[in-house]
Structures are given as structure tokens and as C-alpha cells.
TIVOLUM-235826 format. One record per residue: residue in one letter; z, y, x of N, C-alpha, C in turn. Coordinates in Angstrom, 1 decimal. Example, Ala and Ser with C-alpha at 12.3 -4.5 7.8 and 13.67 -1.06 7.14 Angstrom:
# residues 2
[vexlum "A", [7.8, -5.7, 13.2], [7.8, -4.5, 12.3], [7.8, -3.3, 13.2]]
[vexlum "S", [7.1, -2.2, 12.8], [7.1, -1.1, 13.7], [7.9, 0.0, 12.9]]
# end
This chain:
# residues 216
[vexlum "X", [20.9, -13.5, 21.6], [21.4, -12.2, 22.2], [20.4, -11.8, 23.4]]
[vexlum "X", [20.2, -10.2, 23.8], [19.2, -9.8, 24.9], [20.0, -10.9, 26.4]]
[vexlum "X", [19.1, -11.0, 26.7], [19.1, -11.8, 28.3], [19.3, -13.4, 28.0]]
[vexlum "X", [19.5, -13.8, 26.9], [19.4, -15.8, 26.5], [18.0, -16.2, 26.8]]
[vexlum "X", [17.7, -16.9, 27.6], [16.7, -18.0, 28.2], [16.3, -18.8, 27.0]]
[vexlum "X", [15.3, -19.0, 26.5], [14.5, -19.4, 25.0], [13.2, -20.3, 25.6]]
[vexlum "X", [13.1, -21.6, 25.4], [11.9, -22.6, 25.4], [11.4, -22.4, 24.1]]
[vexlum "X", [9.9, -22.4, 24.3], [9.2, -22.4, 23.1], [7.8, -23.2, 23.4]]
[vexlum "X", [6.9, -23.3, 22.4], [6.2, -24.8, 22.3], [5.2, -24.6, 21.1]]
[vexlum "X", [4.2, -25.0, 21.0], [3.7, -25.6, 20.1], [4.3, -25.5, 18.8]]
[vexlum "X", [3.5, -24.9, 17.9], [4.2, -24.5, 16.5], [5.6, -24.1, 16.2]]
[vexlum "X", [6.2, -23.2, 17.5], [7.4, -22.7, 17.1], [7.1, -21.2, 16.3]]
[vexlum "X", [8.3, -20.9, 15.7], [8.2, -19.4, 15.5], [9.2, -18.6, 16.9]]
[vexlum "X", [9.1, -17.3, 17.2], [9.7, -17.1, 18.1], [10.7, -16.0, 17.5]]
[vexlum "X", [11.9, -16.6, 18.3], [12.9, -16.0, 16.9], [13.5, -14.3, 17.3]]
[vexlum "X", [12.8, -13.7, 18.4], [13.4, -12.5, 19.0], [12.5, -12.0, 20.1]]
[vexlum "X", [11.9, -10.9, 20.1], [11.5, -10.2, 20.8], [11.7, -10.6, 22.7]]
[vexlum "X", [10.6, -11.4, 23.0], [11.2, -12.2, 24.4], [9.8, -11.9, 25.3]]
[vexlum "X", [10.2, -12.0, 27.4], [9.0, -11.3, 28.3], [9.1, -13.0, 28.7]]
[vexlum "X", [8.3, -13.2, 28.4], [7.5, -14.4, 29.4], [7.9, -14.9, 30.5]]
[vexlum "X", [8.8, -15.8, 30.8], [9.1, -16.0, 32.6], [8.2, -16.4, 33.1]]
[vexlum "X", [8.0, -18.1, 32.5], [6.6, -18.6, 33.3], [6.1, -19.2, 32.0]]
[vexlum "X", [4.6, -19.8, 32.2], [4.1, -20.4, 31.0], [3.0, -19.7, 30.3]]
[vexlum "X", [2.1, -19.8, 29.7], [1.5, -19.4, 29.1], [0.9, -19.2, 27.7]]
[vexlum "X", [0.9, -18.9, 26.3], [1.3, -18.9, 25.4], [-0.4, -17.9, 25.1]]
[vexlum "X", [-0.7, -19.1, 23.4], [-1.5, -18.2, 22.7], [-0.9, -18.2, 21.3]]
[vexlum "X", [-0.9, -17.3, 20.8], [0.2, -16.4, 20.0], [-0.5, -15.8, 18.7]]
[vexlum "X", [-0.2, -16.4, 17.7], [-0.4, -16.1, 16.0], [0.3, -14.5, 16.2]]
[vexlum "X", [-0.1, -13.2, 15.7], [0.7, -12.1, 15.3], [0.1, -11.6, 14.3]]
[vexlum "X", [-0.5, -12.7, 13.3], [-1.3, -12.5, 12.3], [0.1, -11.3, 11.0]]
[vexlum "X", [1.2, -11.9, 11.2], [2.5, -11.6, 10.3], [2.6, -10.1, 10.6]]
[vexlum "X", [2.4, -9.4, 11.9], [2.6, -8.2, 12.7], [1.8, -7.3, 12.6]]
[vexlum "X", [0.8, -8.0, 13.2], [-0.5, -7.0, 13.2], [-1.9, -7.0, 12.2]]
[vexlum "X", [-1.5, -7.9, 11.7], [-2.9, -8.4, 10.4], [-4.3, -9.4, 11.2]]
[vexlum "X", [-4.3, -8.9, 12.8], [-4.9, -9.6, 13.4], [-4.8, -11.0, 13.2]]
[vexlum "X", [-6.5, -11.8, 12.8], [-6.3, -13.0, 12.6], [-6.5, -14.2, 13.4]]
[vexlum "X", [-6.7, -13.5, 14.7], [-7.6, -14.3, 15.8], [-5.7, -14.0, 16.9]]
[vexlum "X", [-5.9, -15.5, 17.4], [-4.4, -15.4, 18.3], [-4.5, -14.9, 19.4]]
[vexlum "X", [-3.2, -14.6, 20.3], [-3.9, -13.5, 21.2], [-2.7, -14.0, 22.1]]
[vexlum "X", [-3.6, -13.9, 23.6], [-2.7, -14.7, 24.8], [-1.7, -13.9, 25.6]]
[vexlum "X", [-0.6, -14.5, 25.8], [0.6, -13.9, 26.9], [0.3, -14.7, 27.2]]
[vexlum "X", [0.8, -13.8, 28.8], [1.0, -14.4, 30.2], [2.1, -13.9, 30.7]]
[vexlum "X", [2.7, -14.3, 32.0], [4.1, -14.2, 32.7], [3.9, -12.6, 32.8]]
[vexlum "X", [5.0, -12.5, 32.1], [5.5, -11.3, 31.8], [5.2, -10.5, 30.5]]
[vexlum "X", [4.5, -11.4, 29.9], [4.5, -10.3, 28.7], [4.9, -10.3, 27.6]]
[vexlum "X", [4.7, -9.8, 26.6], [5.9, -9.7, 25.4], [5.6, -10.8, 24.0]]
[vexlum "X", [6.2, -11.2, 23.9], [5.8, -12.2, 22.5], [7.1, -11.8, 21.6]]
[vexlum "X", [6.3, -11.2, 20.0], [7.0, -10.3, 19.4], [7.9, -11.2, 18.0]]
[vexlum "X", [9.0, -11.2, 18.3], [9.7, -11.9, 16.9], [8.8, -12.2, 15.5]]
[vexlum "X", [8.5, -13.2, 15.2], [7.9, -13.8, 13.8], [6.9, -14.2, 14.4]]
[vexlum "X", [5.9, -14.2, 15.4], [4.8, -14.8, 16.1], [4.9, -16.5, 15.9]]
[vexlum "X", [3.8, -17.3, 15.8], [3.8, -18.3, 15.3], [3.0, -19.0, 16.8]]
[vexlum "X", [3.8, -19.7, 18.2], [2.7, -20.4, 18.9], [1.3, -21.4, 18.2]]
[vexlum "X", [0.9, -20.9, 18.9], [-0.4, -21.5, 18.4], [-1.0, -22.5, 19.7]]
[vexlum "X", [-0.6, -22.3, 20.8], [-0.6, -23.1, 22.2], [-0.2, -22.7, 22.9]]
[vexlum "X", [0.3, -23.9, 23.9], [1.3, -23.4, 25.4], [2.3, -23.8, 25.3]]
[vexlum "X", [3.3, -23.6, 26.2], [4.7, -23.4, 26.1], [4.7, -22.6, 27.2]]
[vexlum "X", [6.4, -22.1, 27.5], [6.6, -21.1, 28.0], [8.2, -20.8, 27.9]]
[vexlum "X", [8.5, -20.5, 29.2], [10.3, -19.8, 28.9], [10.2, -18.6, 28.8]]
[vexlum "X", [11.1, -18.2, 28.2], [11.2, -16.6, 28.2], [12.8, -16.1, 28.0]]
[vexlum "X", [12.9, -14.7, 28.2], [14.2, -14.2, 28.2], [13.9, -13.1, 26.8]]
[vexlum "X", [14.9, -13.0, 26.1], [15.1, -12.3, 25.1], [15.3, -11.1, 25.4]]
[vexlum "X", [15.0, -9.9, 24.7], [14.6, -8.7, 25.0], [15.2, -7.9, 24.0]]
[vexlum "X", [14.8, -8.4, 22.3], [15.3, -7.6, 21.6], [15.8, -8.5, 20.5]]
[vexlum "X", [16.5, -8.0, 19.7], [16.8, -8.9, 18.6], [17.2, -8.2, 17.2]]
[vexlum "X", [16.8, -8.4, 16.0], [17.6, -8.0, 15.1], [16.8, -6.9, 14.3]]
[vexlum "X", [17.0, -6.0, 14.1], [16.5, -5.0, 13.8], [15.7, -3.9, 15.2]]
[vexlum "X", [16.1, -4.3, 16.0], [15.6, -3.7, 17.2], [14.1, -4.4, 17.3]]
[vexlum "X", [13.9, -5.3, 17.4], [12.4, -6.0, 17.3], [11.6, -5.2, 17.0]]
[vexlum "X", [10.2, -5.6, 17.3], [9.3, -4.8, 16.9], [8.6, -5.1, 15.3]]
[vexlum "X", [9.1, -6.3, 14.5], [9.6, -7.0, 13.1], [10.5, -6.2, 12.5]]
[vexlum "X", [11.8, -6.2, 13.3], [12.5, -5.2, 12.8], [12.4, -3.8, 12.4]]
[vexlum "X", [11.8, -3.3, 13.2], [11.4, -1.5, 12.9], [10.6, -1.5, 12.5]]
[vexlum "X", [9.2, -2.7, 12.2], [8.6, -2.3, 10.9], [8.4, -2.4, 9.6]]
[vexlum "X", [9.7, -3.5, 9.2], [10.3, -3.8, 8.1], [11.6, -2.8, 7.8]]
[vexlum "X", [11.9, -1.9, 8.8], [13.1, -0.9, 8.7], [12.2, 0.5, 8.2]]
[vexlum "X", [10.7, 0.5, 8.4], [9.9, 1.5, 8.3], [9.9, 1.5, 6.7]]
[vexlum "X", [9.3, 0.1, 6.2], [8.8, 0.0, 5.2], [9.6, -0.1, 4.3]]
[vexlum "X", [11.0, 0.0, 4.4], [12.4, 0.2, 3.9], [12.5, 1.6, 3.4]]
[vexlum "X", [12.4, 2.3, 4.4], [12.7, 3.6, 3.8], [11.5, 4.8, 3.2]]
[vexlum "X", [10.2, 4.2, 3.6], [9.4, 4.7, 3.4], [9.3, 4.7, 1.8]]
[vexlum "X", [9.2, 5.9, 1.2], [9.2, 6.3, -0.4], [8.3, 7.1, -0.6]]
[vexlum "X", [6.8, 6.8, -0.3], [5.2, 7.6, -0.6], [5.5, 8.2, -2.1]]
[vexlum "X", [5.0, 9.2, -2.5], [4.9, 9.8, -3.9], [3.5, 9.5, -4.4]]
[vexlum "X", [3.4, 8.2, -5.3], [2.6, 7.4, -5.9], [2.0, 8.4, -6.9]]
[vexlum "X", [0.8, 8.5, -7.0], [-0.6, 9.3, -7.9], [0.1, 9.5, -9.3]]
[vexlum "X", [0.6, 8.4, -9.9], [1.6, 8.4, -11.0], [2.4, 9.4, -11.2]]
[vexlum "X", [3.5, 9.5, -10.3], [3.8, 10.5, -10.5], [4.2, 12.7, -10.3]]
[vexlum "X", [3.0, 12.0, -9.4], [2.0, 13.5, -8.9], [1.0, 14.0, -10.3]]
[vexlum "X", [0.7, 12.9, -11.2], [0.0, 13.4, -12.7], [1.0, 13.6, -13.4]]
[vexlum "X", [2.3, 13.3, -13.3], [3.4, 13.2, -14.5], [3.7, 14.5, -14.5]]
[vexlum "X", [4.1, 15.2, -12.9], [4.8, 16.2, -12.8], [3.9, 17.5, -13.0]]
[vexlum "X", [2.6, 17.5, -12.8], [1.4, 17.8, -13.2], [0.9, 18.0, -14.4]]
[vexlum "X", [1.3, 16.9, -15.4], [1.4, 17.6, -16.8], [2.4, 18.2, -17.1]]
[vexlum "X", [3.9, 17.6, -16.7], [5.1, 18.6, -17.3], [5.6, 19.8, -16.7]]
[vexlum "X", [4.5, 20.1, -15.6], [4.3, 21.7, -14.9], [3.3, 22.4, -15.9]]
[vexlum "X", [2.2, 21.8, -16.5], [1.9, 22.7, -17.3], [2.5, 22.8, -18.9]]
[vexlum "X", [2.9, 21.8, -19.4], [3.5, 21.7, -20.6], [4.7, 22.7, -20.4]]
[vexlum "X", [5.3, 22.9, -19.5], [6.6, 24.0, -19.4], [5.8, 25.5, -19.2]]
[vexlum "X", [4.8, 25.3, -18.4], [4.4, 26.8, -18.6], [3.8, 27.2, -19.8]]
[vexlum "X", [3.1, 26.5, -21.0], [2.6, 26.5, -22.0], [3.9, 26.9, -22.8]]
[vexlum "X", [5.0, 26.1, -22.7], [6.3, 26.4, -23.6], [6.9, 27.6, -22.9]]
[vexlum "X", [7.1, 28.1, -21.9], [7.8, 29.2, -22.2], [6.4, 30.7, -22.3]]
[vexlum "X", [5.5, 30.3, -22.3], [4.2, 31.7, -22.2], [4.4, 31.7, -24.2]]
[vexlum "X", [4.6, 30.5, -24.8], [5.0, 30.5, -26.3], [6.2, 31.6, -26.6]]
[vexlum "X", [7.0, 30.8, -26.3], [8.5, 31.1, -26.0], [8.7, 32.9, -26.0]]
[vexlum "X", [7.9, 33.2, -24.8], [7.9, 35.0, -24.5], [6.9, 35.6, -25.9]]
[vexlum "X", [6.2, 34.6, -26.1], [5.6, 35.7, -27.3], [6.3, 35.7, -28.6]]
[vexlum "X", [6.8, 34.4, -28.6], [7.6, 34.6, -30.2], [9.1, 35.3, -29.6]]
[vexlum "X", [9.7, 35.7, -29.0], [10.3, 36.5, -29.0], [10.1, 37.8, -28.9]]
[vexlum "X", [9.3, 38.2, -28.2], [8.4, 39.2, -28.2], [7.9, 39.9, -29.2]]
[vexlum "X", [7.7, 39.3, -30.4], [6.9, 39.2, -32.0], [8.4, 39.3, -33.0]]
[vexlum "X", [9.7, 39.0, -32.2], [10.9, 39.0, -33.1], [11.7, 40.3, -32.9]]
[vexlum "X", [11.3, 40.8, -31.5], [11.6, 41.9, -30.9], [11.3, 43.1, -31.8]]
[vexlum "X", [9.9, 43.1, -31.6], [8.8, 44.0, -32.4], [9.0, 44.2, -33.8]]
[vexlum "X", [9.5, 43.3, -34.1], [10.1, 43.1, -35.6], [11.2, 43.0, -36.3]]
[vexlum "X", [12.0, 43.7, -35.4], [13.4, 44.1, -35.6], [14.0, 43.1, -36.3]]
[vexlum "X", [14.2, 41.9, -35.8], [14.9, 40.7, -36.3], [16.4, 40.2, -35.9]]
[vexlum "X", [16.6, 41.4, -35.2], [18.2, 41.1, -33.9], [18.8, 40.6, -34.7]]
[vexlum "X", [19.4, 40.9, -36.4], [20.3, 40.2, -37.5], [20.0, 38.8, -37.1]]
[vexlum "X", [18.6, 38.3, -37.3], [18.6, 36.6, -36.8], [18.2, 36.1, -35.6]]
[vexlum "X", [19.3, 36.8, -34.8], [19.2, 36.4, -33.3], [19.7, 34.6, -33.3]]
[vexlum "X", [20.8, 34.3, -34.2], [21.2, 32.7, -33.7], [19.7, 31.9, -34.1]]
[vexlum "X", [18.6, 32.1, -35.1], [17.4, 32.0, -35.4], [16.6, 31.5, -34.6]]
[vexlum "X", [16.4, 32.8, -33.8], [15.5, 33.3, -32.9], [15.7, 32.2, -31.2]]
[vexlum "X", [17.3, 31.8, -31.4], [17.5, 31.5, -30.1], [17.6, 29.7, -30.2]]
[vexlum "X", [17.5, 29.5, -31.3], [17.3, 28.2, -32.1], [15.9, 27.8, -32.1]]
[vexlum "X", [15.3, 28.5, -31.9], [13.2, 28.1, -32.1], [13.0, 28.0, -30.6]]
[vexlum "X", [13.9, 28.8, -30.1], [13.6, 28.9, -28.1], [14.0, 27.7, -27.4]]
[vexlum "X", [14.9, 26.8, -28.2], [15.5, 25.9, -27.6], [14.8, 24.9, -27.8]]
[vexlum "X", [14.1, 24.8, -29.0], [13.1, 23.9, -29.8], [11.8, 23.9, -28.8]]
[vexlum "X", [11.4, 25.2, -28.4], [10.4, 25.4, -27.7], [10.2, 24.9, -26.5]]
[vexlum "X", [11.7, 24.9, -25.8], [11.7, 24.3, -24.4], [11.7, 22.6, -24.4]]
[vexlum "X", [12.5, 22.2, -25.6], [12.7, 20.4, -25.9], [10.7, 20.2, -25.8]]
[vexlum "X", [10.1, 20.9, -26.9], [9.1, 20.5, -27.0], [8.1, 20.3, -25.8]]
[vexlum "X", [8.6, 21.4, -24.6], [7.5, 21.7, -23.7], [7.8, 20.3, -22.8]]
[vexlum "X", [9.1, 19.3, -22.9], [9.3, 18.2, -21.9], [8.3, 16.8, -22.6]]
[vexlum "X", [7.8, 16.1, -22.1], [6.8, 14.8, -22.8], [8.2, 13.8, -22.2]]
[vexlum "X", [9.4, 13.6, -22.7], [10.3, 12.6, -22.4], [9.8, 11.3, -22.5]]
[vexlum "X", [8.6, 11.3, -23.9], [7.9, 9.9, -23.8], [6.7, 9.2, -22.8]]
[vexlum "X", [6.5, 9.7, -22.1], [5.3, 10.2, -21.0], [6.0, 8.8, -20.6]]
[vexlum "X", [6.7, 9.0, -19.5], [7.1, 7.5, -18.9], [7.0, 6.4, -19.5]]
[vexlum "X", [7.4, 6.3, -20.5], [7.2, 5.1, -21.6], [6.0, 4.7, -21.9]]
[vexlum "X", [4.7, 5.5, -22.0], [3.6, 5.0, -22.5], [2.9, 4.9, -21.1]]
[vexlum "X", [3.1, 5.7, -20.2], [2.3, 5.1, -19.0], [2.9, 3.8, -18.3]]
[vexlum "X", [4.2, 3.7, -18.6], [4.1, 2.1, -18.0], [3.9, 0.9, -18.9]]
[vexlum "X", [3.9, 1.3, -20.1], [3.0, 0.3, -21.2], [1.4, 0.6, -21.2]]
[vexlum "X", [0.9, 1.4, -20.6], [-0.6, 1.4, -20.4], [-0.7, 0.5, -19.4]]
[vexlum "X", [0.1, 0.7, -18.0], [-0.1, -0.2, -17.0], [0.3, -1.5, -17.2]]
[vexlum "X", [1.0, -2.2, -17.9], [1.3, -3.4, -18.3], [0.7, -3.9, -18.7]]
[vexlum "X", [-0.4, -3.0, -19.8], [-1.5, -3.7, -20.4], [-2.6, -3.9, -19.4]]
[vexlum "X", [-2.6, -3.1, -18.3], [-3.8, -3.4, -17.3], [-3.3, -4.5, -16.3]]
[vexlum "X", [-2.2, -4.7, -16.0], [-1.7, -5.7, -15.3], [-1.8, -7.2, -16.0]]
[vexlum "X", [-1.6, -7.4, -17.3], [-1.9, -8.1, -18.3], [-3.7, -8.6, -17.8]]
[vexlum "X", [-4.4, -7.7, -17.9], [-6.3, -8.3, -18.2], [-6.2, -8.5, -16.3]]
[vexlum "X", [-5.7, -7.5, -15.1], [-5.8, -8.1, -14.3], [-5.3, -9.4, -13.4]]
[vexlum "X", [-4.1, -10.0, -14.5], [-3.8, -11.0, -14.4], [-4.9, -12.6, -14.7]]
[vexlum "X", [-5.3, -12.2, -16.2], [-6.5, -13.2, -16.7], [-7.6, -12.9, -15.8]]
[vexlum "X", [-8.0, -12.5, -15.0], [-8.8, -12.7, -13.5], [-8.2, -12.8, -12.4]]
[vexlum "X", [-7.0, -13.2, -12.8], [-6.7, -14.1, -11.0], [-5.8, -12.9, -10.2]]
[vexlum "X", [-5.7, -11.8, -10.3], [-4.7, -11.0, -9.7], [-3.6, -10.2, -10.0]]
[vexlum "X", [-2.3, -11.1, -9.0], [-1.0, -10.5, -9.5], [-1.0, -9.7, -8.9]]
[vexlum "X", [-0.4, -8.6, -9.9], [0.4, -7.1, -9.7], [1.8, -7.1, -9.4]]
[vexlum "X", [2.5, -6.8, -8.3], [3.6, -6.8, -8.0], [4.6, -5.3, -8.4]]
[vexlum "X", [3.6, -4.5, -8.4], [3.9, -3.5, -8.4], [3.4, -2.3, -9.6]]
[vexlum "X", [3.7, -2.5, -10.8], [2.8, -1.2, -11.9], [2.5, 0.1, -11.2]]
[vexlum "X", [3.2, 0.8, -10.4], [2.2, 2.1, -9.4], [0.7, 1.4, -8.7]]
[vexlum "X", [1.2, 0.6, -8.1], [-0.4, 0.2, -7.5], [-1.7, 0.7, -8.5]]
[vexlum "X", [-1.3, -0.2, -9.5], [-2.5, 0.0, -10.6], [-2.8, 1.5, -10.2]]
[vexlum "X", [-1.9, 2.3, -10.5], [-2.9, 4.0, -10.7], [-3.2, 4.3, -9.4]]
[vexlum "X", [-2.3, 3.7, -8.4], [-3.0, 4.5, -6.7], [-4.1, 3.8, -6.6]]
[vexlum "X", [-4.6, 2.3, -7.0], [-5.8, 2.0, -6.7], [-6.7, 2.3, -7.6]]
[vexlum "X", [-6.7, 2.8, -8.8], [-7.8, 3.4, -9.3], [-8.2, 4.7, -9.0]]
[vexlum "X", [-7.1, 5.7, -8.1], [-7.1, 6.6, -8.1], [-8.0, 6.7, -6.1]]
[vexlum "X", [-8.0, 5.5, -5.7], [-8.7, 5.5, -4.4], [-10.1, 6.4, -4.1]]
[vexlum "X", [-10.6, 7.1, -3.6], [-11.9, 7.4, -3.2], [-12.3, 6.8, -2.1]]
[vexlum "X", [-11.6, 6.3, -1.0], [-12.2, 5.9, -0.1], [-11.5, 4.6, 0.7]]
[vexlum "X", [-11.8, 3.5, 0.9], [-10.8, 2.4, 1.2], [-12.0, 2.0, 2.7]]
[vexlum "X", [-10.5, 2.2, 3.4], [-10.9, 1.9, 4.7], [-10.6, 0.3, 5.3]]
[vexlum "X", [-11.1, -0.6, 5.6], [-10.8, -2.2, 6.2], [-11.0, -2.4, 7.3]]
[vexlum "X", [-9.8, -3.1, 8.2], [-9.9, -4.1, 9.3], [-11.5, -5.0, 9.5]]
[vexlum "X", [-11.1, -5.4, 10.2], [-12.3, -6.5, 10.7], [-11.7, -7.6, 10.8]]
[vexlum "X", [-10.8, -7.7, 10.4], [-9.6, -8.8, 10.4], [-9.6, -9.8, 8.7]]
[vexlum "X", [-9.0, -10.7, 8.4], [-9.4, -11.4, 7.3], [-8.0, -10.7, 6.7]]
[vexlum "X", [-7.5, -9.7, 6.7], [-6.2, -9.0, 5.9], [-6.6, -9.6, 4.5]]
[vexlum "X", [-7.7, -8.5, 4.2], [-8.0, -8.2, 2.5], [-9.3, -9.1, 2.6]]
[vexlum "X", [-10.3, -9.4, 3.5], [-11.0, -10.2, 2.9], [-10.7, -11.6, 3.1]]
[vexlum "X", [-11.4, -12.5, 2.5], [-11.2, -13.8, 2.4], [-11.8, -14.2, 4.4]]
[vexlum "X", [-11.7, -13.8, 5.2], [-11.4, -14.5, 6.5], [-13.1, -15.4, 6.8]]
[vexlum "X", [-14.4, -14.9, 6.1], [-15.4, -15.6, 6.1], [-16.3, -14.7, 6.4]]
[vexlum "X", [-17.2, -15.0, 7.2], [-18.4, -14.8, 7.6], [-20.0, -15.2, 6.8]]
[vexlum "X", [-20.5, -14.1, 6.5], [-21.7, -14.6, 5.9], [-22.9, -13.9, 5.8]]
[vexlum "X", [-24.4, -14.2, 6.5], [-25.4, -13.4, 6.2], [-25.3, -12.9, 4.6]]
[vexlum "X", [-26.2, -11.1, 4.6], [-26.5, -10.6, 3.4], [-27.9, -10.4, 3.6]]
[vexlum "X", [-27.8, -9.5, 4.7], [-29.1, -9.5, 4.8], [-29.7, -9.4, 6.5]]
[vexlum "X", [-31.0, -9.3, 6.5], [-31.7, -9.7, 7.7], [-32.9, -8.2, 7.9]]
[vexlum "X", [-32.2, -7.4, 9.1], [-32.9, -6.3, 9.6], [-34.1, -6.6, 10.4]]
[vexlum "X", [-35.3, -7.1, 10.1], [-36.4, -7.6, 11.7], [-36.5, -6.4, 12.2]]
[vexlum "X", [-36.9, -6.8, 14.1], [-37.6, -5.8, 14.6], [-39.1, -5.5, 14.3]]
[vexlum "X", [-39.4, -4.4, 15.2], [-40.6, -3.7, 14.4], [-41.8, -4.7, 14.3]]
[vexlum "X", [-42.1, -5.7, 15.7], [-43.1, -6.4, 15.4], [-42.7, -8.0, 14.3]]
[vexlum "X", [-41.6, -7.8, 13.7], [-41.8, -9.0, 12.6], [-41.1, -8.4, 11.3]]
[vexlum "X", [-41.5, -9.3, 10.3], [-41.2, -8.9, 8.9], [-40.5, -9.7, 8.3]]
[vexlum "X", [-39.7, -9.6, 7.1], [-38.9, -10.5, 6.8], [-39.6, -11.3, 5.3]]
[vexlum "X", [-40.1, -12.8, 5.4], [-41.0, -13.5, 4.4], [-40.4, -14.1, 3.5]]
[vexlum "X", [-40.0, -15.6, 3.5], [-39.7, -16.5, 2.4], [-38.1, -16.2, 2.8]]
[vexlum "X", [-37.3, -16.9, 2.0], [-36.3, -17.0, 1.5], [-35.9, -18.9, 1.8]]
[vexlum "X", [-35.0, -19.0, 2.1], [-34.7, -20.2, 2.2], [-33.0, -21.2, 2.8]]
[vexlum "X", [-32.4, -21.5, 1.5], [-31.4, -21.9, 1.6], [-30.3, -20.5, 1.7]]
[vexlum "X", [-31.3, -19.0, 1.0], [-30.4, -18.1, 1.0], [-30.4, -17.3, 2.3]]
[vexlum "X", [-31.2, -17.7, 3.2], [-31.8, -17.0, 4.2], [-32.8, -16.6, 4.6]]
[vexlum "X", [-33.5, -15.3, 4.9], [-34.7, -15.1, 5.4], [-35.1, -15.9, 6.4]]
[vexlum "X", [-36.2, -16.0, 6.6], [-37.3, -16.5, 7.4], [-37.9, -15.6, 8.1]]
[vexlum "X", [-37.9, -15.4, 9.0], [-38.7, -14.0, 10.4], [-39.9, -14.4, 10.2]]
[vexlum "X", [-41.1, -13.6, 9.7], [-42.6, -14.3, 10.8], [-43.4, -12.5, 11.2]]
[vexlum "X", [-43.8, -13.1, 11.9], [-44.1, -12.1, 13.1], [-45.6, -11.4, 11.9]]
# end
């Protein structure tokens, strides 16, 4: 509860948004912030529910708890948040033009039944219109795009990555531009020469163990 006095330590998790009394604490918020490098409170500052000590100890007074956390409101975000996935921004996209194709049909064959004095077979007439409109819906559309993506979830599986999600598949092929942290989020958390820019008075020579060699 806000105002409970909390010891924490060495490999605890911290179970509620708490200010620092005394002590000093370096702090995992790898769960929070994606940041992978731990990051230091000091008296008075805030150590955020799910934080993993990583050194110190420290008392603290509780501040927030529950859904109030700063854990909590961003798992309450990601709750309600319902983005409209590429999937089905194409779906609605074909069955906006399939409906305009069916009724621009639709006006001319009535139009042609008009002209042709066919009123006797109006129950006919109004029987081909209804046909017209069934036709203009792709009911099966859903069906085969999430057996396309199952089949791509399938081959991306036999290379090592699970799909949690069949939308992902089309938002990530449908990416143009993927922006990344500096943080080990999405990459594997490793550091590694590619390549080697020299300045102007040296050149870059032999190769060795995968690294250039400088000589002037």
C-alpha cells in the first residue's frame, strides 16, 4: 500500500513504484524501458515496479501500486491499444473496390432492363441485383489470407522464429522503414567491428583475424 516502508537488496524485484529513503541502488529497467545497461537511484529517487536490483540496498517508501505504477499504465496502454494492422487496411481496400465494381454492374444492368422495357420481370431483375451485391463481398478473403500467413509462419518457424501473432507477418513485410534502439532490445546485445574508416594519412592493408590492420 502507498506509504509501506520496503527493504530491498541484491537481486530483489521491486514490487511497487517506491522514492528512495536512504541507500543507493543500481537498477535493471531493462523490463520498462528496453534499456539494457542498469541505471542508478539515489535518495530520493524513484525505482519503478518490475525493476530487477542489480546492486545496493536501500529503504524506500511506496508511492504507487497496482495499476497506478508506471508497469501498470504501460501494460494498461498496451491493453487497450487496437492499431489497425496492414491486413486489414488491404482487406477493406479490396472489398471497397469490389462493392464499387458491383454496384457500377448493378446500375447498368438495370439500366439495360429499364431501356428494355422488362418491368413484367421486375422479381428477375431484382433477383440478379441481389446476386450482384453477394458477389461484390470476397466472404472467403479472411479464410485464405490467414492460411497464406500460416503457411509463412510454418517456413518462418523451420528458421528459428516464433510467430505469436499471424498480423505481424503482413505489418512486417509491409515495413519501409525500421527504426532501432542502441539498446540490445532486437539485437542480440553484441558489439562487433565491420569495418574500419582510416584517417587521411593512413590506409586500410592486410586483414587479420577479421580485422584490418592500419599502415600509414
Amino acid at each position: 500500500m502507498p506509504g509501506d516502508i520496503i527493504a530491498v537488496r541484491l537481486g530483489d524485484i521491486i514490487p511497487a513504484d517506491a522514492r528512495i529513503l536512504s541507500g543507493e541502488l543500481s537498477i535493471d529497467q531493462s523490463a520498462l524501458t528496453g534499456e539494457s545497461l542498469p541505471v542508478n537511484a539515489n535518495q530520493s529517487g524513484i525505482a519503478y515496479s518490475g525493476s530487477v536490483v542489480r546492486q545496493g540496498e536501500a529503504r524506500c517508501v511506496v508511492v504507487n501500486t497496482g495499476i497506478n505504477t508506471y508497469f501498470g499504465k504501460t501494460a494498461e496502454l498496451v491493453k487497450i491499444a487496437k492499431p489497425k494492422s496492414h491486413q486489414e487496411e488491404v482487406m477493406m481496400a479490396i472489398v471497397r473496390y469490389m462493392m464499387y465494381l458491383g454496384i457500377a454492374a448493378l446500375v447498368l444492368v438495370l439500366t439495360y432492363g429499364l431501356a428494355m422495357h422488362i418491368q413484367e420481370h421486375l422479381v428477375t431483375v431484382l433477383t440478379l441485383a441481389v446476386i450482384f451485391l453477394m458477389g461484390a463481398v470476397p466472404v472467403a478473403l479472411p479464410a485464405v489470407l490467414t492460411i497464406v500467413q500460416a503457411v509463412g509462419a510454418m517456413e518462418l518457424a523451420k528458421k528459428g522464429a516464433l510467430v505469436t501473432r499471424l498480423d505481424s507477418i503482413e505489418d512486417a513485410a509491409s515495413i519501409d522503414v525500421l527504426c532501432l534502439d542502441k539498446t540490445g532490445t532486437i539485437t542480440q546485445n553484441r558489439l562487433s567491428v565491420t569495418d574500419i574508416m582510416p584517417l587521411s594519412e593512413y590506409k586500410s592493408a592486410i586483414r587479420l583475424s577479421g580485422l584490418r590492420i592500419l599502415k600509414a
